[in-house]
C-alpha positions, 0 to 999 in steps of 0.5 A, spaced: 369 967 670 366 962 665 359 966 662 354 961 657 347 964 655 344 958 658 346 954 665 342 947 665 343 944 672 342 937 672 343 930 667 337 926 667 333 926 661 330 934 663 337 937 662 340 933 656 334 934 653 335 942 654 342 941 653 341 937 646 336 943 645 342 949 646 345 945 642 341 945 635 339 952 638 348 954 638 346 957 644 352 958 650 351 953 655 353 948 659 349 942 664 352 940 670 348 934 674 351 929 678 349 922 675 350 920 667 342 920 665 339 923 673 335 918 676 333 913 669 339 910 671 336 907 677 330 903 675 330 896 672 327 896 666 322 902 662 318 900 656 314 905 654 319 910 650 317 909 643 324 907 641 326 902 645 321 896 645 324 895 652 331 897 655 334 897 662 334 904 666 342 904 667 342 902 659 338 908 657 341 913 662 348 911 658 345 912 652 342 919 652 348 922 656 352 919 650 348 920 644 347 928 647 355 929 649 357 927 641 351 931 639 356 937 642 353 938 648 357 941 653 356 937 660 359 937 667 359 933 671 359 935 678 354 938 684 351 945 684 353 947 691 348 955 690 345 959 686 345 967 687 340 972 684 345 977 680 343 984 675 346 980 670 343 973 671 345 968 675 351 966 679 352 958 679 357 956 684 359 948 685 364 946 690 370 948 685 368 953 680 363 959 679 359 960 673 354 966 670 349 965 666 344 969 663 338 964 665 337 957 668 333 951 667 332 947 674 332 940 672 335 937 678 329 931 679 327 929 685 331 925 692 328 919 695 322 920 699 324 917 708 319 913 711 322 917 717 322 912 722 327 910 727 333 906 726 331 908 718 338 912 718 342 908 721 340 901 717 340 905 711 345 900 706 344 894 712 338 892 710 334 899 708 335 900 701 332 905 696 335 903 690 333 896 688 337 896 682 343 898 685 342 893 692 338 888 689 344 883 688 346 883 695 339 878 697 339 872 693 335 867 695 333 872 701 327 875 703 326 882 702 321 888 702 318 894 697 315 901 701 310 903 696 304 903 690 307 907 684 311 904 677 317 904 682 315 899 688 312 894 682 318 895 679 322 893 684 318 888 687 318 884 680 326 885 679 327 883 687 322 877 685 327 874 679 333 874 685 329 874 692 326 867 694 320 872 697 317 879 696 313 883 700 309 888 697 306 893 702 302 899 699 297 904 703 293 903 697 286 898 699 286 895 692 289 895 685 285 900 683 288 905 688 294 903 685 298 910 682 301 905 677 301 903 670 296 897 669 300 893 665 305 892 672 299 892 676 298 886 673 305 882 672 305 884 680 299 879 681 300 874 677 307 873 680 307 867 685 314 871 689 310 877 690 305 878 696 301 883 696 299 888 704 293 892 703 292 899 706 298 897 710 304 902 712 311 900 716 311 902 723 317 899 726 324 897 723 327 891 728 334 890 729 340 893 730 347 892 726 342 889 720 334 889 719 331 883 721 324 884 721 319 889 721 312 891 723 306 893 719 301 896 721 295 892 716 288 893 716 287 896 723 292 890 725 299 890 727 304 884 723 311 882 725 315 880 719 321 877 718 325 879 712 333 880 710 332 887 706 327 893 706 326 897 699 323 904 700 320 907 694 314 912 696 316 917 691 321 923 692 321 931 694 324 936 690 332 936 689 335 942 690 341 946 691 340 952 696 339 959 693 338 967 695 332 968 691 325 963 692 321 960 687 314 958 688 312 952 688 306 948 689 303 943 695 308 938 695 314 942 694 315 942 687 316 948 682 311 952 679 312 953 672 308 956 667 306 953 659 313 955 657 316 952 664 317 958 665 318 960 674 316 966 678 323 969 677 325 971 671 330 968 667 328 962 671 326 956 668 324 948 671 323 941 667 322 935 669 320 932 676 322 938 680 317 942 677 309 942 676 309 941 669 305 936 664 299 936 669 303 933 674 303 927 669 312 924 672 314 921 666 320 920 662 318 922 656 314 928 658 320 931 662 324 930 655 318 935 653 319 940 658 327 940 657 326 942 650 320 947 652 324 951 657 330 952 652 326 954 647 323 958 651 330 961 654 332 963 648 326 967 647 327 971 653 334 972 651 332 975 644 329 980 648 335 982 652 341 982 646 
């Protein structure tokens, strides 16, 4: 059975960054994720990296897997299937091979948050979407929708503008203040004549049924049909999880506790990125990076005291 100090589970910027860190540290190890770059790859373009003045998040997810690979990282890609407390470490099991590692860092990030509405799953990739960068393509000149208030919806809804005749922005949040988001996208999204912007609303209803046609809002105590090709929901994410014999705990939304050394409740146990509390739940990039680098340096720590 393979064996490494050190087993990270996922490759957004959490994971290369410990695996880039194990690296330097010639620690035994190995990262497992399923995307080049994790959820990076997804968003249209990030401008607050210090190195990039801007780049598009497809770029930038390729850039770092690269750069930690010929750094000499060992990553695989594949699905973490189940972990499995052991009185040597940990037992990680993908649907093709297992793994002992000494200690674990989770930095699996987080899956799209559903509005949880009828028809949701059944129009999903027929007019619901919850990648614009991935499916934006598809509503050239079309009409098109974008669920939420964060740097995500506004960064959908202005790259949805450069390709859709129309966008509708439909936020729970009353004003711009509320917004969850960075100003200088609040911004852009109101100067931007495509984007039309529903306060205090929320999706009630999803209408039609080999492809969306419309939806209903409720906004402002008030219910609204609107016509439209394509939905985009971006209202967050919950913690992505492979399944384990052991619990970990974890605060109110579902993500892992961790300490300043990002270290969980379970010893030999540690989590980065957005799957856990850490950086005052401050879901950044760059602080995900920190935390990568943090929780390796703190498994090598507990390692020392175990050889």
């Amino acid at each position: 059975m393979n064996q490494y100090d050190v087993l990270i589970v996922g490759t957004g910027p959490a994971g290369l960054s410990a695996a880039l860190y194990a690296t330097r540290y010639k620690l035994n190890h190995l990262a497992i994720g399923e995307i080049k770059g994790g959820q990076v790859g997804f968003a249209f373009k990030i401008c607050n990296i210090p190195t990039e003045k801007e780049i598009l998040g497809v770029e930038l997810a390729q850039k770092m897997f690269d750069n930690v690979k010929n750094a000499g990282a060992n990553i695989l890609l594949g699905k973490v299937e189940f972990i499995k407390k052991t009185e040597k470490g940990f037992l990680v099991q993908t649907n093709q091979e297992e793994f002992q590692a000494k200690t674990i860092i989770l930095a699996t990030g987080t899956k799209r948050k559903k509005l949880g509405l009828e028809k949701e799953k059944e129009l999903q990739g027929k007019g619901v979407h919850y990648c614009a960068t991935c499916d934006g393509f598809f509503y050239q000149d079309k009409v098109v929708g974008v669920v939420g208030g964060g740097n995500a919806a506004l960064t959908a809804a202005l790259y949805l503008s450069n390709l859709a005749k129309k966008v509708y922005l439909i936020c729970l949040e009353k004003n711009k203040q509320e917004l969850p988001a960075e100003i200088v996208w609040i911004d852009k999204v109101l100067e931007n004549k495509k984007i039309e912007i529903f306060w205090d609303a929320q999706v009630k209803e999803l209408i039609g049924d080999e492809n969306l046609k419309a939806i209903v809002i409720e906004s402002g105590n008030k219910d609204k049909e609107l016509e439209l090709n394509g939905l985009f929901i971006e209202i967050g994410g919950v913690a992505n999880l492979p399944k384990m014999d052991f619990s970990l705990d974890k605060d109110s939304e579902g993500l892992i506790k961790v300490d300043k050394a990002q270290q969980t409740n379970v010893k030999g146990a540690f989590a980065a990125g957005d799957v856990s509390s850490g950086s005052n739940g401050f879901k950044q990039i760059i602080t995900a990076m920190a935390e990568g680098a943090i929780a390796v340096n703190s498994a090598l720590e507990y390692l020392k005291k175990f050889n």
